[in-house]
N, C-alpha and C positions, 0 to 999 in steps of 0.2 A: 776752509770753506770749499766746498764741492760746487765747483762748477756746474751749471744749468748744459744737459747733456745736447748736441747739436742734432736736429733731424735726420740727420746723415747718419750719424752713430749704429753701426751695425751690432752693438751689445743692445740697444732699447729696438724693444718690437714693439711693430707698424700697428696700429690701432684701422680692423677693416671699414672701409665704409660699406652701409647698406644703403640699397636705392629699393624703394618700394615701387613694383611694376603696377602701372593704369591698366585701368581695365578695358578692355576693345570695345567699342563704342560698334552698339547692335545697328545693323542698318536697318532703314526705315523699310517696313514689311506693309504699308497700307493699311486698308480694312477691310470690312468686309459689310456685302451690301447688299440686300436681296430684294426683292419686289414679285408677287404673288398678283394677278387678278384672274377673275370670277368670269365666265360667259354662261349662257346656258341657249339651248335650241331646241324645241320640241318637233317632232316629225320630220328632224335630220335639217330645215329649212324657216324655221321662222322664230322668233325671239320672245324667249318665253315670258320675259315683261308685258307681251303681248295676247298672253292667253287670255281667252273668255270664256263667259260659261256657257255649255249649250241650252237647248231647249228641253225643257224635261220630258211634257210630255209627249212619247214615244208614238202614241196613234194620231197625230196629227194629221197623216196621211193614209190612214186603216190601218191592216194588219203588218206585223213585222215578222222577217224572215229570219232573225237572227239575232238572240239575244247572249248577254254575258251578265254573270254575278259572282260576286267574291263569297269565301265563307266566312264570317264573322265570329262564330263561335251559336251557344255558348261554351260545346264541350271542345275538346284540344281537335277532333277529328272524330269527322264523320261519313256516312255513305250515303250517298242521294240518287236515285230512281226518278226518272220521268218518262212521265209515256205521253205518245199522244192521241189521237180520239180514237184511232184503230188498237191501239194496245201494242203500237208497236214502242219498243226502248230507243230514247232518244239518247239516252243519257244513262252511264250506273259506273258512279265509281266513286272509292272514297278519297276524301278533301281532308286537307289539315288547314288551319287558321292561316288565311290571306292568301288562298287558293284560287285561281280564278277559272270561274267552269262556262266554256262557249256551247251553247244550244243551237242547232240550225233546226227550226222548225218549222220550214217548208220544204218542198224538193220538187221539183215539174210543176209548179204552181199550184202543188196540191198544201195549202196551209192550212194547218191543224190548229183551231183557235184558241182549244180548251187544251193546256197540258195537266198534267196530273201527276203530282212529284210525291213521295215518301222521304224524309228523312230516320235514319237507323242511327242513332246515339246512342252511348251508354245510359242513360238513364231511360230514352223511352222513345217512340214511335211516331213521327207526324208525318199528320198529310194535309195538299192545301192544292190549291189549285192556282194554275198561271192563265190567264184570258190576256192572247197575244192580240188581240185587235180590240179592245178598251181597257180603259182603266190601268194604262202601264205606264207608268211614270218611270225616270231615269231614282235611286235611292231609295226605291219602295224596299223595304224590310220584309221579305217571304222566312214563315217559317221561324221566325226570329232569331235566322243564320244566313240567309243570302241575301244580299246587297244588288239590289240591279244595275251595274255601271256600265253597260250599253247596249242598243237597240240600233240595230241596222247602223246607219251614216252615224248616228249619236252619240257621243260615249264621254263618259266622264274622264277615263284613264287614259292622258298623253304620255307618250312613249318621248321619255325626254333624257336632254345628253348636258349634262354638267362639264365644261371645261377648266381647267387649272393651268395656268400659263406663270411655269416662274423662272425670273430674270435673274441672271448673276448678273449688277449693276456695279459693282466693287471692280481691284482689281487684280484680287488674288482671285486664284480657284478655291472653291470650296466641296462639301460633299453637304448633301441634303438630308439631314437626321430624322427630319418629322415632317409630315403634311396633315394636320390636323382640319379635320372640316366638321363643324357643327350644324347640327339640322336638327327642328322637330326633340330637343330636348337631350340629345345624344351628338356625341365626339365620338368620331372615328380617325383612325390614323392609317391614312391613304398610301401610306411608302411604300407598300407592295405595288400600287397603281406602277410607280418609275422602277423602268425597269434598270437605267445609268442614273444613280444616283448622284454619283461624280458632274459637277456644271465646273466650266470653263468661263475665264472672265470675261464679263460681255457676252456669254452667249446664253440660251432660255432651252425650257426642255415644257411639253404640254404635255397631261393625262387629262384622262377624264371618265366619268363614274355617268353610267346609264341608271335611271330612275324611271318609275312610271308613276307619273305626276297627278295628280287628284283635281279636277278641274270648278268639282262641283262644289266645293266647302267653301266657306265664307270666310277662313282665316286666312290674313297673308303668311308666306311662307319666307322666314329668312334662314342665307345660310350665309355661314360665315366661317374663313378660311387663314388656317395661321402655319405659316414656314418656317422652319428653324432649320438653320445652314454654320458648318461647322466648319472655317480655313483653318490650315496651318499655323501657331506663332500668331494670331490674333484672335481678340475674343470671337465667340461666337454674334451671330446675329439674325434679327427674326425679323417677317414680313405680314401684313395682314390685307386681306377685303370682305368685303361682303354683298351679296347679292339677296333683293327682297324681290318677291313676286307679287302682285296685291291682283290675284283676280276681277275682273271690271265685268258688270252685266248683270242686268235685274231680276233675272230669270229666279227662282227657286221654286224646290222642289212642292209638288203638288200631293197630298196625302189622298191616295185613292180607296176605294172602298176592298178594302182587302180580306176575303172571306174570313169567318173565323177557326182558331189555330184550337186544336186540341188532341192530345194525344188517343191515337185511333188501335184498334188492333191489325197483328200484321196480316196484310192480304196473302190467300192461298198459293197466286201465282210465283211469289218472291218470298226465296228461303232468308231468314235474315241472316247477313253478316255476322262475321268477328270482328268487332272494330279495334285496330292494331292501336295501345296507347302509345303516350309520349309525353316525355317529359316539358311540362310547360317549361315558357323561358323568365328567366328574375326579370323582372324591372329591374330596371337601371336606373343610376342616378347621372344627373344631368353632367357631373362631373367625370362621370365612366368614359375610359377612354378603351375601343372596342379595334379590333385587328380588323383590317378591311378583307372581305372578300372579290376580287373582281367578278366573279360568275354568280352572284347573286344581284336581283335585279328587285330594289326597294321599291314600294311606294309612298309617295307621299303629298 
């Protein structure tokens, strides 16, 4: 019988042990926590929740010195002439769609009541007349291309300032991936607006987007604003607000007796233009999300 060999026995080799290594236990890295709100201010000074509508009609006080209209179409751009009772040019240059054309139609008190404008379209030739001291209502449709949106002190179109105020509330730092802002049926992505995308915990960074705000329409306006902020080692995380505008004030527009519109031939004095085209722009769907330009200045 063979003895059972002693552990010590240097003829029997050692059986190794294996130790399975743990795994390093991650440290705790936070979260991440963002927070987005809304302001707005029209005329640099006063809170756009606040807007009201003006007065439409323009001759409440007589004649006016100084009107503006947008072009509305219907063709993508056009050229517009106006004179006034001496035949002098007040006006002549061409417009593309949502162009706003300012007329000063008096100068040394001498006010020209009757203007006298041609539109040059591709399709054809109109002329109509403006009567600057009656019958001028603020959205009268001249020409079935120009929008009247103001007359002297009046004016439909505020020149308004959108704020975006976003908070790193977490307490890691993050960088700011998206600034989405929806308006009027369209998303655009604002992150060109910041210029330091990078935010610091705890601290806030504001842009903000100039509009020229529509005072005279009856719909409220909402907008609404979504952040997405990207730390380090945690998921990401998103912020939301929104701002509505509900214009307040009885006032609307008055439909005045507006001569009738029909295409004329063109007068001797005015060669007609080339009207330079352009590519209309797609509709968009509500879900397009569109690259922001800061130097363009919407209205809405």
């Amino acid at each position: 019988v063979v003895p059972p060999s002693s552990p010590n026995d240097p003829t029997v080799p050692s059986v190794p042990t294996i130790s399975t290594p743990t795994e390093p236990t991650s440290p705790t890295t936070g979260s991440c926590e963002v927070d987005v709100m809304i302001s707005c201010l029209w005329n640099d000074e006063n809170d756009c929740e606040e807007i009201t509508k003006p007065g439409f009609n323009c001759n409440e006080d007589g004649c006016v010195d100084k009107i503006s209209f947008t072009y509305v179409g219907p063709s993508i751009s056009s050229r517009l002439i106006c004179n006034d009772k001496s035949d002098n040019v007040l006006v002549d240059k061409t417009v593309f769609i949502g162009d706003l054309i300012t007329i000063q139609v008096s100068e040394q008190n001498n006010i020209s009541e009757i203007l006298k404008c041609f539109i040059y379209s591709e399709e054809e030739i109109m002329e109509f007349e403006i009567n600057t001291c009656e019958g001028l209502f603020l959205k009268n449709l001249y020409g079935n291309s120009f929008s009247l949106e103001s007359c002297d002190e009046k004016s439909c179109l505020l020149p308004s300032t959108y704020k975006y105020t976003i908070q790193n509330v977490g307490p890691n730092e993050f960088e700011i991936n998206k600034l989405l802002r929806s308006r009027g049926g369209t998303t655009v992505n604002l992150i060109d607006y910041i210029q330091d995308t990078t935010l610091q915990a705890q601290a806030n960074i504001t842009t903000t987007e100039d509009v020229m705000f529509d005072a005279c329409k009856d719909e409220a306006t909402l907008t609404t604003v979504q952040v997405i902020a990207d730390p380090d080692e945690v998921e990401p995380c998103e912020g939301f607000d929104d701002y509505i505008i509900i214009i307040s004030g009885t006032s609307t527009p008055v439909e005045s007796d507006l001569p009738s519109l029909s295409p004329t031939k063109q007068p001797t004095s005015v060669q007609e233009p080339t009207i330079p085209t352009q590519p209309s722009s797609p509709i968009l769907p509500s879900s397009t999300i569109l690259s922001a330009d800061p130097s363009s200045v919407p209205t809405f």
